[in-house]
DRENVEX-805602 format. One record per residue (C-alpha): residue number from 1; residue in three letters; x, y, z. Coordinates in Angstrom, 3 decimals. Example, Ala and Ser with C-alpha at 12.3 -4.5 7.8 and 13.67 -1.06 7.14 Angstrom:
REM residues 2
(1, ALA, (12.300, -4.500, 7.800))
(2, SER, (13.670, -1.060, 7.140))
***
This chain:
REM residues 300
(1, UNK, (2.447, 35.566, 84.479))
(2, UNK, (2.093, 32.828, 82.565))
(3, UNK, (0.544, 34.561, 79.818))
(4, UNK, (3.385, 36.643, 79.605))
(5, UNK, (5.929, 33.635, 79.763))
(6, UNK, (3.667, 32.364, 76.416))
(7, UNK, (4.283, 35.614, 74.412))
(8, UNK, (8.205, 36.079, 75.328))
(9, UNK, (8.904, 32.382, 74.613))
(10, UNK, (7.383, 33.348, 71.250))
(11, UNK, (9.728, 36.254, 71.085))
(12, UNK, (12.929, 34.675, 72.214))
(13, UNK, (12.038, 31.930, 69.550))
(14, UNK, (11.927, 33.977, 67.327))
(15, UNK, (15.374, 35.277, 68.426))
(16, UNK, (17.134, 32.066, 68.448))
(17, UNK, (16.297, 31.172, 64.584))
(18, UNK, (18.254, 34.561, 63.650))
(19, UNK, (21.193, 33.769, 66.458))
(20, UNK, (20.985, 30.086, 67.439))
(21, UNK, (20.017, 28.594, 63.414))
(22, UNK, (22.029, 31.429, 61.723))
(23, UNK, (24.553, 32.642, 63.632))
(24, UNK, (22.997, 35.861, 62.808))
(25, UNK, (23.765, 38.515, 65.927))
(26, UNK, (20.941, 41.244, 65.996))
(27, UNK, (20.691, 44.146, 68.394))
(28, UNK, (17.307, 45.579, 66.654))
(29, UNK, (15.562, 42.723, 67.014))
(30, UNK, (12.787, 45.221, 69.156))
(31, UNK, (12.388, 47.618, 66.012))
(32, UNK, (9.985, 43.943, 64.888))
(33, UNK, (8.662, 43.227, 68.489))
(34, UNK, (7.583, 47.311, 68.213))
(35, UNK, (6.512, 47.161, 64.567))
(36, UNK, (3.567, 44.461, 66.078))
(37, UNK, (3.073, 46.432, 69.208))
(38, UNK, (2.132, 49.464, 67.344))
(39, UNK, (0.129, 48.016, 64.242))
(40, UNK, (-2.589, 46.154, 66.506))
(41, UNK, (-2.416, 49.067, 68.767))
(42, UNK, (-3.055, 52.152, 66.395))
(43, UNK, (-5.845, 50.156, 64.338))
(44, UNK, (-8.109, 48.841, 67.064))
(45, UNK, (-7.469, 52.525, 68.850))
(46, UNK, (-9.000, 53.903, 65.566))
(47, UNK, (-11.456, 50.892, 64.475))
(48, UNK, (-14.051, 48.851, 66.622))
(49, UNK, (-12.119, 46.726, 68.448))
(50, UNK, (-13.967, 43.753, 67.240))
(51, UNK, (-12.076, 40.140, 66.213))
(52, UNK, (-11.883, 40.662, 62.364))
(53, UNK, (-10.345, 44.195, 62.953))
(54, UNK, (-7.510, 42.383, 65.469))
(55, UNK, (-6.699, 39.815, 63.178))
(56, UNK, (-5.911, 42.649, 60.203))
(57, UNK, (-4.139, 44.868, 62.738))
(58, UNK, (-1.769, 41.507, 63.651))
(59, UNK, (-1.815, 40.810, 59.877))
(60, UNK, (-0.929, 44.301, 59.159))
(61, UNK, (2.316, 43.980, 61.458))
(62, UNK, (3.106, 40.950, 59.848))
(63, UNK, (3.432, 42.292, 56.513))
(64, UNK, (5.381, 45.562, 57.470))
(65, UNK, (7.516, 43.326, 59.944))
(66, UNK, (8.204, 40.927, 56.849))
(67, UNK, (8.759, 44.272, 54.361))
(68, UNK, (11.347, 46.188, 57.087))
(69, UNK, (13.164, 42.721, 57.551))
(70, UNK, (13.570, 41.904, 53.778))
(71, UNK, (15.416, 45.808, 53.361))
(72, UNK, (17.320, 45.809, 56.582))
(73, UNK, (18.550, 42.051, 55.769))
(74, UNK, (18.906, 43.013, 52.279))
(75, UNK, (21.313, 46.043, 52.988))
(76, UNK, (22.784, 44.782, 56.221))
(77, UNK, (23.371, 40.871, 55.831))
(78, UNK, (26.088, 41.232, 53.639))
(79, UNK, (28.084, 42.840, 56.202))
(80, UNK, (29.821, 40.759, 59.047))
(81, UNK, (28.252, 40.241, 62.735))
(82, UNK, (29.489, 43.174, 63.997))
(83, UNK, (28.609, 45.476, 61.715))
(84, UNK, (25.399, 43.823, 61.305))
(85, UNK, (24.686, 43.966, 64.976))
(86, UNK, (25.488, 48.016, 65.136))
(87, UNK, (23.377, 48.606, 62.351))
(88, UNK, (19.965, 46.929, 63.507))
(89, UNK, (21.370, 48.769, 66.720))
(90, UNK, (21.183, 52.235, 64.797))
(91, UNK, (17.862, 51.512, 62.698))
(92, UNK, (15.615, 50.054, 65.786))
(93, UNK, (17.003, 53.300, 67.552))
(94, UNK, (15.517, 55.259, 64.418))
(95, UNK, (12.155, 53.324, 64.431))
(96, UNK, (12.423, 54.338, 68.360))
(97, UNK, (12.812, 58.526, 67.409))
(98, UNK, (10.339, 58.536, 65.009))
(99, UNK, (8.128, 56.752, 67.576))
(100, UNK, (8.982, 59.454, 69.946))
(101, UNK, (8.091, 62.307, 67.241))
(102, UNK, (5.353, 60.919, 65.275))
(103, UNK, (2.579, 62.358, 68.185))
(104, UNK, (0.021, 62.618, 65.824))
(105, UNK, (-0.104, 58.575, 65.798))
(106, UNK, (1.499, 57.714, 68.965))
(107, UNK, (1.696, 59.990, 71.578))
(108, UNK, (4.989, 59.822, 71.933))
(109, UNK, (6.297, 58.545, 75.290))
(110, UNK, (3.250, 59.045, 77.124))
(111, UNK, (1.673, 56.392, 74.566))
(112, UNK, (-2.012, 55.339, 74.551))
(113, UNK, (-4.524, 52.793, 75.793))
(114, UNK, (-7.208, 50.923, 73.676))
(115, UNK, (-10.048, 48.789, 73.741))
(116, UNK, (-9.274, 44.771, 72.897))
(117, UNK, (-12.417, 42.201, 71.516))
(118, UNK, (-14.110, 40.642, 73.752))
(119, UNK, (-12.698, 37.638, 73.501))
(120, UNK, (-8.932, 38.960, 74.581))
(121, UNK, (-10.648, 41.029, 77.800))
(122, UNK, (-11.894, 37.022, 79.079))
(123, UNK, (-7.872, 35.813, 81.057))
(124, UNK, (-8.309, 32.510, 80.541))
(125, UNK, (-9.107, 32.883, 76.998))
(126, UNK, (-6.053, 35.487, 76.054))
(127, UNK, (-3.645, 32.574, 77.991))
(128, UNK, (-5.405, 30.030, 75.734))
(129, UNK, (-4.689, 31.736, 72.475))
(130, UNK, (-1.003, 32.574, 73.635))
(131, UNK, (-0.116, 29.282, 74.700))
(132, UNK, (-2.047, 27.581, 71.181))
(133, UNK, (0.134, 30.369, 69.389))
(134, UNK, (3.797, 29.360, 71.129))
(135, UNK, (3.329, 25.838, 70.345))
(136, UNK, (1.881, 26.586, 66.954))
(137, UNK, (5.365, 29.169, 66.700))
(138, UNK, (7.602, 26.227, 68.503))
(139, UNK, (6.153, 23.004, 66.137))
(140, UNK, (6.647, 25.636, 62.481))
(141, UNK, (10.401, 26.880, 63.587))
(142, UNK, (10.930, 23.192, 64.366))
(143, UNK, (9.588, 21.931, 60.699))
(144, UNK, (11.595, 24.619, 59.192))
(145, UNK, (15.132, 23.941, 61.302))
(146, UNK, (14.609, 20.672, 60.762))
(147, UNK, (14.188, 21.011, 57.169))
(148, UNK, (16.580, 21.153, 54.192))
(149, UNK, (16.993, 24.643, 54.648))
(150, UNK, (17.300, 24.377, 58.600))
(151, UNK, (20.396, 22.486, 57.619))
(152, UNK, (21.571, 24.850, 55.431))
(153, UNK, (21.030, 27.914, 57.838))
(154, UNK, (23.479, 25.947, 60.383))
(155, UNK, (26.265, 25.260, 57.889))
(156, UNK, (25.428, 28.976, 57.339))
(157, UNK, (26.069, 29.537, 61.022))
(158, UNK, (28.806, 26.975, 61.231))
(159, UNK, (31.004, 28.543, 57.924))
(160, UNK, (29.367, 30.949, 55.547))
(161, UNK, (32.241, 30.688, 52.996))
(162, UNK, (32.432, 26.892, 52.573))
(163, UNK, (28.591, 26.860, 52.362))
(164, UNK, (28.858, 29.308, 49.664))
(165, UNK, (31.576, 27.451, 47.973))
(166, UNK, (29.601, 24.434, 47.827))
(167, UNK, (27.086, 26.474, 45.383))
(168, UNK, (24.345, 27.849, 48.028))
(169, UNK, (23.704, 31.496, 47.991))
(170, UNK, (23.686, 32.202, 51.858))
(171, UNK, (22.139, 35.688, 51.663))
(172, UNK, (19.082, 34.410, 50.006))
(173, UNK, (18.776, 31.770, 53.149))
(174, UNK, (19.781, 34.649, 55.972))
(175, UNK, (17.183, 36.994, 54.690))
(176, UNK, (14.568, 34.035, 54.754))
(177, UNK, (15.492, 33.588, 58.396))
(178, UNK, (15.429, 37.386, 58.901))
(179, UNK, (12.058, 37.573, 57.435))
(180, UNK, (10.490, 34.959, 59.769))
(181, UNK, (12.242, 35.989, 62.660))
(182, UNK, (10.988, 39.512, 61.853))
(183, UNK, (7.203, 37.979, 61.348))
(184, UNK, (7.248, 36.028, 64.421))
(185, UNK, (8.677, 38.604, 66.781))
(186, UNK, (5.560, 40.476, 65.479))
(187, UNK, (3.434, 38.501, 66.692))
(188, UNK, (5.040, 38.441, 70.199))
(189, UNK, (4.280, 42.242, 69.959))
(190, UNK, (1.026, 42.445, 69.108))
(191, UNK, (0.139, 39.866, 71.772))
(192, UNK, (2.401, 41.432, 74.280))
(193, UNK, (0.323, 44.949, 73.528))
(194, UNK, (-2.756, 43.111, 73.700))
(195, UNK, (-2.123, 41.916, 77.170))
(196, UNK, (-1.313, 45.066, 78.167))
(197, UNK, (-4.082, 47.265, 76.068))
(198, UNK, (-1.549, 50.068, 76.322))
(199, UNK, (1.323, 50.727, 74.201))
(200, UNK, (4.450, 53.488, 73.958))
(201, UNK, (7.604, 53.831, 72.620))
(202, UNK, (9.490, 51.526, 74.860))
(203, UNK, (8.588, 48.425, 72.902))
(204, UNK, (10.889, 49.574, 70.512))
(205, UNK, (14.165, 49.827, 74.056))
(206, UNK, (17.211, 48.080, 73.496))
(207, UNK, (16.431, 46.177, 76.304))
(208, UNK, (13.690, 44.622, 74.653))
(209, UNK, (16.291, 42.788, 72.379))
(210, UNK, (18.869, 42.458, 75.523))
(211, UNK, (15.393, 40.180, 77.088))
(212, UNK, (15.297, 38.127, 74.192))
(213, UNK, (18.900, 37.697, 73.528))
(214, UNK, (19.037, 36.371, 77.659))
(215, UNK, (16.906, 34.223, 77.118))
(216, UNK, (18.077, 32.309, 74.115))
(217, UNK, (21.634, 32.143, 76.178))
(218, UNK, (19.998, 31.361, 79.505))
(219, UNK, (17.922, 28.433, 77.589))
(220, UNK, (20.146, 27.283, 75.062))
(221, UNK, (20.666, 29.015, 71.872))
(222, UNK, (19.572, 27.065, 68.783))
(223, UNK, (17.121, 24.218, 70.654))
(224, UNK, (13.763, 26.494, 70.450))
(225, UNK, (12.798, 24.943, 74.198))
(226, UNK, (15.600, 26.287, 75.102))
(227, UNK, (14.224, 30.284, 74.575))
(228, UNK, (10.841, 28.478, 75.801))
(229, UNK, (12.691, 27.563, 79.305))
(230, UNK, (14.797, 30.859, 79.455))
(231, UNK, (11.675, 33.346, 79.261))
(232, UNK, (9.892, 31.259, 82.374))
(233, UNK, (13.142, 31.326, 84.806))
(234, UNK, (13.719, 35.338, 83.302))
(235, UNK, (9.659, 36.057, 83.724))
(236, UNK, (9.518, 34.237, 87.242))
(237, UNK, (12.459, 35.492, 88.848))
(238, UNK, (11.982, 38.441, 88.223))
(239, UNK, (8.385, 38.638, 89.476))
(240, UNK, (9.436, 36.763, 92.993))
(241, UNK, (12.553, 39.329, 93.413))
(242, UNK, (10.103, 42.128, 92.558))
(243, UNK, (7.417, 40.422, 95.630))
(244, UNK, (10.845, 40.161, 98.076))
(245, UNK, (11.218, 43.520, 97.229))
(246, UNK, (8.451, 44.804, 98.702))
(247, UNK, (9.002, 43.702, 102.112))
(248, UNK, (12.386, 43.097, 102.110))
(249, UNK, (14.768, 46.431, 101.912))
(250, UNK, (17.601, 43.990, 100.380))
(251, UNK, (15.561, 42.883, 97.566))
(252, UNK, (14.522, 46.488, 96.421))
(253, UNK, (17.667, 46.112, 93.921))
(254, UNK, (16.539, 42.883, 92.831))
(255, UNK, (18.608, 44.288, 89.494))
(256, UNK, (21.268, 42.690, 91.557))
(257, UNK, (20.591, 39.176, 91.909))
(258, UNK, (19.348, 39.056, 88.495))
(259, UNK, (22.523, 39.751, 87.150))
(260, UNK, (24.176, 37.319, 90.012))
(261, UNK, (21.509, 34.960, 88.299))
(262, UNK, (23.244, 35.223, 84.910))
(263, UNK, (26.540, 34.719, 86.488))
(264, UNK, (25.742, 31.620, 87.859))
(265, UNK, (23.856, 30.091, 84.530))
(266, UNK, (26.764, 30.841, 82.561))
(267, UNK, (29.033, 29.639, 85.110))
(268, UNK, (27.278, 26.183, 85.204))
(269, UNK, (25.469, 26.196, 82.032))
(270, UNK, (27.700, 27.958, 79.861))
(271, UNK, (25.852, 26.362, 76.851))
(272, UNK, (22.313, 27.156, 78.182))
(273, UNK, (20.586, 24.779, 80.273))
(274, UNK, (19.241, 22.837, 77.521))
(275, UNK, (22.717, 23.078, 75.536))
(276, UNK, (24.550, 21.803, 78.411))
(277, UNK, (22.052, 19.261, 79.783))
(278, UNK, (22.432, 17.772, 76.096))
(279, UNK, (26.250, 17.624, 76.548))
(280, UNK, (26.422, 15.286, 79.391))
(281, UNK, (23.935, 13.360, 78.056))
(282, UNK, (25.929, 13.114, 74.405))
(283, UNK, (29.089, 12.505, 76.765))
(284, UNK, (27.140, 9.517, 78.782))
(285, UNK, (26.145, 7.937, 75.470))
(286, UNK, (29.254, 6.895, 73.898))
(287, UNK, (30.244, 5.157, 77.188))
(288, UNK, (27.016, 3.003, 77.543))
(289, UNK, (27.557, 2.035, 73.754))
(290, UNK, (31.204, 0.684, 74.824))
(291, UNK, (29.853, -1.048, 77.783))
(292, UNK, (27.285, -2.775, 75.689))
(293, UNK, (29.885, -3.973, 72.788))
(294, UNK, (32.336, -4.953, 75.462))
(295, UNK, (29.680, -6.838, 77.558))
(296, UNK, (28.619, -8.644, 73.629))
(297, UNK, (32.580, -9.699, 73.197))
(298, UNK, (33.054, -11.311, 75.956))
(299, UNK, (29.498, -12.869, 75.812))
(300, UNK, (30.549, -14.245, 72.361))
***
């Protein structure tokens, strides 16, 4: 479970640069997460499944993640949200049909197992290299957000048209943060796959993106722990409603109480639990600071 938490905090991370950094809304954010999935999967199914040949097959999704993300940002970021958002929508759902057709490569639905190094088939040595490769993902989105361009990206997010009135071209920046996202997200599916050693078409489901879109918002969108935060309560919940389920006939819906779980976060964290927790504590700060220079007056 944990292992699992590792690879969809890389994921939602991945997520949050494009929505939290950007302002950028996607719903094809899976078409990446698939693009990953299949790569690693359809090379070590024809290869020897030995370490060099899963490092190309992750490499390989990288670069056609990082190809697909420079087009689709380059045709697509131009428009506004909306019609940004409809068509990722439309051209994951395309990746997803040819997916589905393409049964020569991918079995369609029914999909296909493989064999994974020996090194990924040891558990405590997959959940090593996932949780090495979220904090190597957390520490380079941090660097970059934190950055000159980081900066840039959230007056991006903040107001496009004065940013591009004060002389930065903002499409260049949005399809540098599509391209990473698009990288990163991967590299959630190739480890996701890997964990699995099975893969069909539903890594390339809507609700794939609806996962990582819940749990930016459920974390915090644009803090990076945040996403980190929101995957754990998503990843554990949903495995403990899934136990009550089985002996408890009121939990077999546990559908329900996830989505009464979402209620209640955005009722009391309506900024994400990270986002909010970092409100009351910017709201607590400014009235210690007064304390302390009223407390200095009267001590002078």
């Amino acid at each position: 479970m944990l292992t699992q938490i590792f690879i969809l905090a890389i994921f939602a991370m991945s997520y949050d640069l494009l929505l939290g950094y950007t302002g950028i809304v996607s719903f094809g954010h899976a078409m990446f997460f698939g693009i990953g999935a299949y790569s690693t999967g359809v090379l070590l199914s024809r290869f020897e499944p030995t370490l060099l040949w899963l490092i190309v097959s992750m490499a390989v999704g990288m670069v056609i993640a990082a190809i697909v993300s420079y087009f689709v940002g380059l045709l697509t970021l131009r428009l506004s949200n909306h019609f940004y958002a409809m068509l990722t929508l439309a051209l994951a759902g395309l990746f997803l049909v040819v997916a589905e057709k393409w049964r020569s490569l991918t079995l369609g639905n029914d999909g296909f197992t493989f064999r994974v190094p020996d090194i990924m088939r040891d558990r405590l040595s997959f959940y090593l290299i996932c949780l090495l490769l979220m904090v190597a993902v957390f520490f380079l989105l941090m660097r970059l957000t934190n950055s000159p361009m980081g900066k840039v990206l959230v007056a991006v997010r903040e107001n496009e048209a004065r940013t591009q009135s004060l002389g930065f071209k903002t499409i260049h920046y949005k399809l540098i943060s599509s391209v990473v996202a698009g990288v990163i997200a991967s590299v959630a599916g190739s480890l996701y796959v890997m964990s699995l050693r099975f893969v069909n078409t539903s890594v390339f489901a809507l609700d794939v993106t609806l996962d990582a879109l819940l749990m930016t918002i459920l974390g915090g969108v644009g803090t990076l722990i945040g996403p980190i935060i929101g995957a754990a309560i998503i990843e554990v919940s949903h495995h403990w409603l899934t136990e009550l389920g089985k002996f408890y006939a009121i939990f077999e819906r546990w559908i329900i109480f996830f989505g009464i779980l979402y209620i209640l976060a955005v009722m009391f964290f309506p900024k994400g639990i990270v986002g909010s927790l970092r409100e009351i504590r910017w709201k607590r700060k400014p009235s210690k600071v007064k304390t302390k220079n009223k407390n200095k007056r009267i001590a002078g």
